[in-house]
N, C-alpha and C positions, 0 to 999 in steps of 0.2 A: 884843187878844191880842198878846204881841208872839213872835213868829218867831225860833227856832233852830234854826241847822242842824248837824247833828250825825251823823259816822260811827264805826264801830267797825270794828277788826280782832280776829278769833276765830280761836280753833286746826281749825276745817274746818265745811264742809258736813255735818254730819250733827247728831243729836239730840243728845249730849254734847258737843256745843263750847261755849269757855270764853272768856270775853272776854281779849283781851291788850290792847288800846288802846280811846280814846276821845278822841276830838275834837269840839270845839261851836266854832261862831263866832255869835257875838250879830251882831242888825240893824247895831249900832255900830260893828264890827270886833270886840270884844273878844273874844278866846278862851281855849281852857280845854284843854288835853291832858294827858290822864294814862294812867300804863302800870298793869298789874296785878303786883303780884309775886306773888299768887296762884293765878295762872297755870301751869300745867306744861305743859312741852313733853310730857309724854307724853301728853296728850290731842292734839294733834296725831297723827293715823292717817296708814298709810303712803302713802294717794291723794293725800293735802294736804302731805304733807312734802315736796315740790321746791316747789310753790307756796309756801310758808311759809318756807323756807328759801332763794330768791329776791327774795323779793317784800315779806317783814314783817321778818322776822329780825332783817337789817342796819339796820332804821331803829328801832329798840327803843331809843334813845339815853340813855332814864334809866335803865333795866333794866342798861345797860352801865357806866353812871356810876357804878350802886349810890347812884344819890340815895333817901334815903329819909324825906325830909320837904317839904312843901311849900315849895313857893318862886315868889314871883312877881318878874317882873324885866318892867319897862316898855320897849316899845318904839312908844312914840307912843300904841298903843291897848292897854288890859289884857291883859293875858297872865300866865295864871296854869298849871302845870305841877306834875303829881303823882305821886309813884313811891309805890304804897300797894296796900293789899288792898283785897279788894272794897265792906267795910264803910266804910272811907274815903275813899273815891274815891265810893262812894255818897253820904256824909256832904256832902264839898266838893262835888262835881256840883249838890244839892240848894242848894246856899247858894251858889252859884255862880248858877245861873238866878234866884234869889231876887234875889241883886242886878243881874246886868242885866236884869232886869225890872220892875225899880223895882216890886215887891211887885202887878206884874200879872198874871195867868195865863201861861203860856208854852205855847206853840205849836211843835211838835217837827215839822222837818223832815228827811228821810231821802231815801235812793235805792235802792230795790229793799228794802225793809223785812222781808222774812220773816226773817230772823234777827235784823237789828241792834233793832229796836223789840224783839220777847220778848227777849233781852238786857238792853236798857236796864231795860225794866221790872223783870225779874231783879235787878237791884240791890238794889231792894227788897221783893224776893218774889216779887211779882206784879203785872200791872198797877192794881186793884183800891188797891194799897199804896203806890201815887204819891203821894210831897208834892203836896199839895191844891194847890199854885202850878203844876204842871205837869200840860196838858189830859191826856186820852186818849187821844184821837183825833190820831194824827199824822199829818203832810202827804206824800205821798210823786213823786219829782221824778219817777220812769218813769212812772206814772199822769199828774203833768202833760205831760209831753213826749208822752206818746199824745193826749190829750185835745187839745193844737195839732198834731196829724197829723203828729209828728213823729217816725219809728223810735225806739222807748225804748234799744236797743242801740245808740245813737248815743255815739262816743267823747265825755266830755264836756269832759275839759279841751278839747280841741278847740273846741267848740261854743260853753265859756265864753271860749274867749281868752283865759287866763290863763297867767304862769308864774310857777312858784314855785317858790321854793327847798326846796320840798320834795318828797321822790320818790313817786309812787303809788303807792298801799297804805300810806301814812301815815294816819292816823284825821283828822290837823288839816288835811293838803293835803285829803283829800278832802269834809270838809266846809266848804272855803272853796272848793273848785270846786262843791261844790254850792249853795252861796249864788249864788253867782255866776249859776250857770245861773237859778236862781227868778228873779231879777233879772230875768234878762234874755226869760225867759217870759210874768211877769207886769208 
């Protein structure tokens, strides 16, 4: 099965939040970020709005662009980038894992999963409505970091030793620090 790790950022903690980003980095390096233009800020509630408005907002960088087609641009390892609604950003996500996975099951790794997995699966309905290439069952990093007796509220870029040029609460920083950490777990 091969391993992707994958975060999202969403308009708040509660039952009606909305995806606005999505980041994957394959075993390989290759990655994959796309924004929602589907998205309203008025699902954003007033508890989450300085969070959101700190934290996600400013890194929204195709949303700002007004890029509104796909575009892949190489920097040594795949990199592919999408400003779309939900249906196509579902569309490439799926054909997206398809191919780095060389037509194998894929293996969906996360961090603190109760929002981002129903999310994902939401893409396409439900989870039930998963491209048959992409398991069920996803892996999630705070269940491993407990599981090696390791506090799960442990900062992680920290942990991983990574830095990147990107800010957290990024969808693609933060699943390239969570790659990172499984690495260095397992």
């Amino acid at each position: 099965m091969t391993p992707v790790y994958f975060d999202t950022e969403f308009t708040g903690l509660h039952k009606n939040t909305k995806l606005i980003s999505i980041g994957m980095v394959a075993e390989n390096g290759d990655s994959f970020y796309g924004e929602f233009s589907d998205f309203e800020d008025g699902f954003v509630n007033s508890s989450d709005r300085a969070f959101f408005e700190k934290f996600v907002s400013p890194y929204l960088e195709l949303q700002k662009a007004e890029h509104n087609k796909l575009s892949s641009v190489s920097y040594g390892k795949s990199f592919c980038e999408l400003y779309g609604d939900n249906a196509t950003i579902a569309k490439e996500v799926s054909k997206w894992l398809l191919q780095v996975s060389a037509g194998d099951k894929v293996r969906m790794w996360g961090d603190n999963l109760a929002y981002d997995w129903v999310l994902f699966c939401d893409l396409w309905g439900h989870a039930l409505s998963l491209p048959k290439h992409i398991h069920y069952i996803p892996m999630d990093l705070s269940d491993l970091f407990y599981s090696h007796g390791i506090d799960p509220d442990i900062n992680r870029t920290e942990f991983a030793g990574v830095v990147l040029n990107i800010d957290k609460h990024h969808a693609l920083h933060d699943a390239m620090v969570i790659k990172k950490c499984v690495e260095l777990l397992i």
